[in-house]
Each structure stands twice: as C-alpha cells, then as structure tokens.
N, C-alpha and C positions, 0 to 999 in steps of 0.2 A: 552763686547761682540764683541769680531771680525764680520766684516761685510759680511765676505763667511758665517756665518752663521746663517745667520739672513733672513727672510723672506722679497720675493719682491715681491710687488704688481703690475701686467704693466695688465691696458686694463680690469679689473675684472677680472684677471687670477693668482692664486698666486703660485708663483714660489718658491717651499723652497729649500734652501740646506739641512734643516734638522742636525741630529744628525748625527756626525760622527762614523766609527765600533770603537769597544772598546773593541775587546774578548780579547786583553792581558791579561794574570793574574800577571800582573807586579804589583806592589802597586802604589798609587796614592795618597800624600798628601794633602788634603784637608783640606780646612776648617771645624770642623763636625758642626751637625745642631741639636737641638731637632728634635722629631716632634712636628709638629704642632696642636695643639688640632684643631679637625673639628669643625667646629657651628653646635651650637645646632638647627634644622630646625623644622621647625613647620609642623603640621600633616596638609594639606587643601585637602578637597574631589575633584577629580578631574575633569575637567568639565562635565557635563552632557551629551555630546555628544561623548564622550571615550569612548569608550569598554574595560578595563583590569580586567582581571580576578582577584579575589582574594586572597590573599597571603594568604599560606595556605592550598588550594586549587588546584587550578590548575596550577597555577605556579608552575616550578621546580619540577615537580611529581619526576625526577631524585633522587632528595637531593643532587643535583651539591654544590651549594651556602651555606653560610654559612647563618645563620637566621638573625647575623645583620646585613650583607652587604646586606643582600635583603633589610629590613627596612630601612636603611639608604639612598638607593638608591631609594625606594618608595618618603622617605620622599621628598628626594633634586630633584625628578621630578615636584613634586608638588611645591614645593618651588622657582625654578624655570622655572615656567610652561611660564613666558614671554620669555625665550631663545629656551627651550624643544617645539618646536610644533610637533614634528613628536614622538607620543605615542603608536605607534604600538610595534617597539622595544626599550631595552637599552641595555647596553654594561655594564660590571662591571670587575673591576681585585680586586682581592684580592692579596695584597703584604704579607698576612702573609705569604704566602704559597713560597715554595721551587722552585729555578725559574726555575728547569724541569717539574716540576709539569701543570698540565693545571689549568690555574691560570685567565683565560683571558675569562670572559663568553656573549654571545647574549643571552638574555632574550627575548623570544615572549610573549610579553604582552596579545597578545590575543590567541593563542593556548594554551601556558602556556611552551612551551619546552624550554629548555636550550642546545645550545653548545658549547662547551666549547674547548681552544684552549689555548697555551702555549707564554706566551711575557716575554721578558729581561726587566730590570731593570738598573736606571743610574749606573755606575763606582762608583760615589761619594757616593751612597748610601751602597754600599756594596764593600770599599777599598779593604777589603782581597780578595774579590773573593771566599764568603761561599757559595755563592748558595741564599742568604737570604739579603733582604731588611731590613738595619738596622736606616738609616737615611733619611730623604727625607728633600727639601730644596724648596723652589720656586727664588731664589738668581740666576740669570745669574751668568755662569760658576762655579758652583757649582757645573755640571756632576750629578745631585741628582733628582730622580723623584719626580712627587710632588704629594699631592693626593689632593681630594675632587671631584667636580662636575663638568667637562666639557661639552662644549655643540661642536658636530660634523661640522665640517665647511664644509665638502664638498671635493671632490674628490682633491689630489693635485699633482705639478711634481717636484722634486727637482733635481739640478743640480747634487747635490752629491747622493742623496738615491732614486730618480728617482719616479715612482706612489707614492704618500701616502696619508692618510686622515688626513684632517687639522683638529685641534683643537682650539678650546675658553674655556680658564681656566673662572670659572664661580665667583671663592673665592679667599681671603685674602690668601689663599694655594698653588693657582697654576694661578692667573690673569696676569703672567708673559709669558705664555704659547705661544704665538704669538711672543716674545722679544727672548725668548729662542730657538722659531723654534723648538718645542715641538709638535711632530708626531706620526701618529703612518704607520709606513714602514717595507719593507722587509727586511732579511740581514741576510748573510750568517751564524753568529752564533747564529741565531734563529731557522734554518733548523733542521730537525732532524739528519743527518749527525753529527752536529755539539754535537748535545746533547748523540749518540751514542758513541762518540770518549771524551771526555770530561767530559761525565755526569751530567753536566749544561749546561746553557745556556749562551753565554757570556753579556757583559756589554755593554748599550747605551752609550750615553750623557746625557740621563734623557728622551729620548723618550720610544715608547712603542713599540717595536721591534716585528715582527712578522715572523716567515718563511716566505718564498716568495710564496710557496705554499695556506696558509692561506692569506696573505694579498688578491689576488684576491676575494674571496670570501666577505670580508671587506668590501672590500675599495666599493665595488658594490653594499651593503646594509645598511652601513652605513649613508650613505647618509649628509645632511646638517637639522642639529637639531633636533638629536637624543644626550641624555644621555650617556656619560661615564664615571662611577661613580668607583675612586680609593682609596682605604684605607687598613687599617693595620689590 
C-alpha cells in the first residue's frame, strides 16, 4: 500500500486520499481472487426500543431489493448491533446487478421506503471492463471491492477524491477497509454523463463511487454507524 493512499488521522479528523479514478477500459493484470463466502449470521431480535418495520411489509413496498439481500442485511444489523447504533436507516449494494444499473439502495427502516442510486465497482473486480463484478478481494492493492457488513464512519475529506463517507469493514471480507482507504466518494465516471457516453459506469480502486450529484445527499444521511451491507 503506497502511503498517498492510505488514510490519515490528525486531531479526530480523518483525511483520506481515498481511491484513485479508474474509468480506463484498458485491461489490468491482477491477481484473481475467489469470492469470498459471507458468514453465516445468526437471526437476534432487535432491541426493544427500535422501531423497524417488518420485512415483508412495509419495507421496500417498491420491490427495489432483492429478498436475500434484504435478509442478509437484516441479519448482519443485528449481528452487528455493537457497531450499527443508528437503526433508523441502512445502505445496501447489490454487485450482482450491471454497474449502470441502480444498484446502491437507503433502506428507511422505519417508513419502509427505498432509494435507490447507482455506484462503480473496483478495476480488479471487473478486468475487462463488462459492466459486472466478477471477483472481489479484501487484499491491499488488489483494486477489487470487497463485500459483507460495514459500519459508516462519518463524514470525511480526501486529498485526492475530496467530501466522502468513511468506512469500517466489519468481516474477514472486507476488515481491510481503513488500510485500503475504502470509501464511498464522488467521481466523474459515476455521473450520468459518463454512463450516457459509455453505457457503464467506470472502475474504482475498490471504493464505492458515487456521482457527485448523489454523494451530497450521502454523505449528509449517512452519517457515523449506519449499515452498509455489500454482496453478490
């Protein structure tokens, strides 16, 4: 890990450089990686003094989400629940899905609504440039996103990718995520410009790339220990 890219802490304030742009569709020899199998997470009721609606129900009346990525993100709140204190919302990406696709969802745990919004994928995950997450990796410099349960860190500034929301990988998947300077930021090939001219979205580092558009709204709700729950 080069050190411009690696996260600095001064004063409680943390500075990242973040992911570097990567929309070339040039090829990129990598290491490849399985995936990772998720942990299997245990069902525990949530505390008593939460309000979340239930699945099923009033969550997702859209049918945005897929049914096991809702579950699986129920599960791993609860699971958890010593990082997650803020339960009001969670954040999920589905990587099966096509990276023009809106892939990137806010969960209102207690209204029940979903919106849903469009993120890049690392380089390393998807060499050729299909449009589709093939491998994911938690390995520094592997350029490869990683999945399972993160927990929100909080508002942040990067030298290189400037506002973004910090990340705490929470699993054996993605506990790298602070090493890595694994974010979620603005950038030009996440805009829709980019996706009109191109018809994808281009490639991270293995962050979670947002329009700059979208990121506002983010980066403002996201907040510090909120759920962002990623898989295939």
């Amino acid at each position: 890990m080069r050190l411009s890219r690696r996260g600095l802490i001064l004063g409680g304030s943390a500075l990242l450089a973040g992911c570097s742009s990567a929309a070339s569709t040039s090829s990129v020899k990598l290491a490849g990686a399985v995936v990772p199998a998720l942990p299997i997470l245990p069902h525990r009721a949530a505390a008593p003094q939460i309000q979340v609606a239930e699945a099923g129900a009033l969550i997702d009346p859209q049918g945005l989400v897929r049914k096991d990525l809702m579950e699986r993100a129920r599960a791993a709140l609860d699971a958890h629940g010593h990082r997650i204190i803020q339960r009001d919302r969670m954040y999920l990406v589905d990587f099966q899905k096509f990276s023009g696709s809106e892939r990137f969802y806010e969960v209102d745990l207690e209204g029940g609504r979903v919106t849903a919004y469009r993120t890049s994928h690392g380089r390393g995950s998807d060499p050729k440039h299909s449009g589709y997450a093939e491998r994911f990796s938690n390995k520094p410099d592997s350029h490869m996103s990683s999945i399972g349960a993160y927990a929100t860190g909080g508002a942040g500034w990067g030298s290189q990718q400037g506002p973004n929301v910090l990340l705490d990988g929470l699993e054996p998947t993605n506990d790298r995520a602070r090493q890595r300077a694994i974010i979620i930021h603005g950038a030009d090939y996440a805009d829709p410009a980019f996706l009109a001219r191109e018809g994808k979205l281009g490639r991270s580092y293995g962050c979670f790339s947002v329009s700059h558009a979208d990121l506002v709204p983010l980066r403002e709700r996201m907040g510090e220990g909120r759920l962002l729950f990623a898989m295939t």
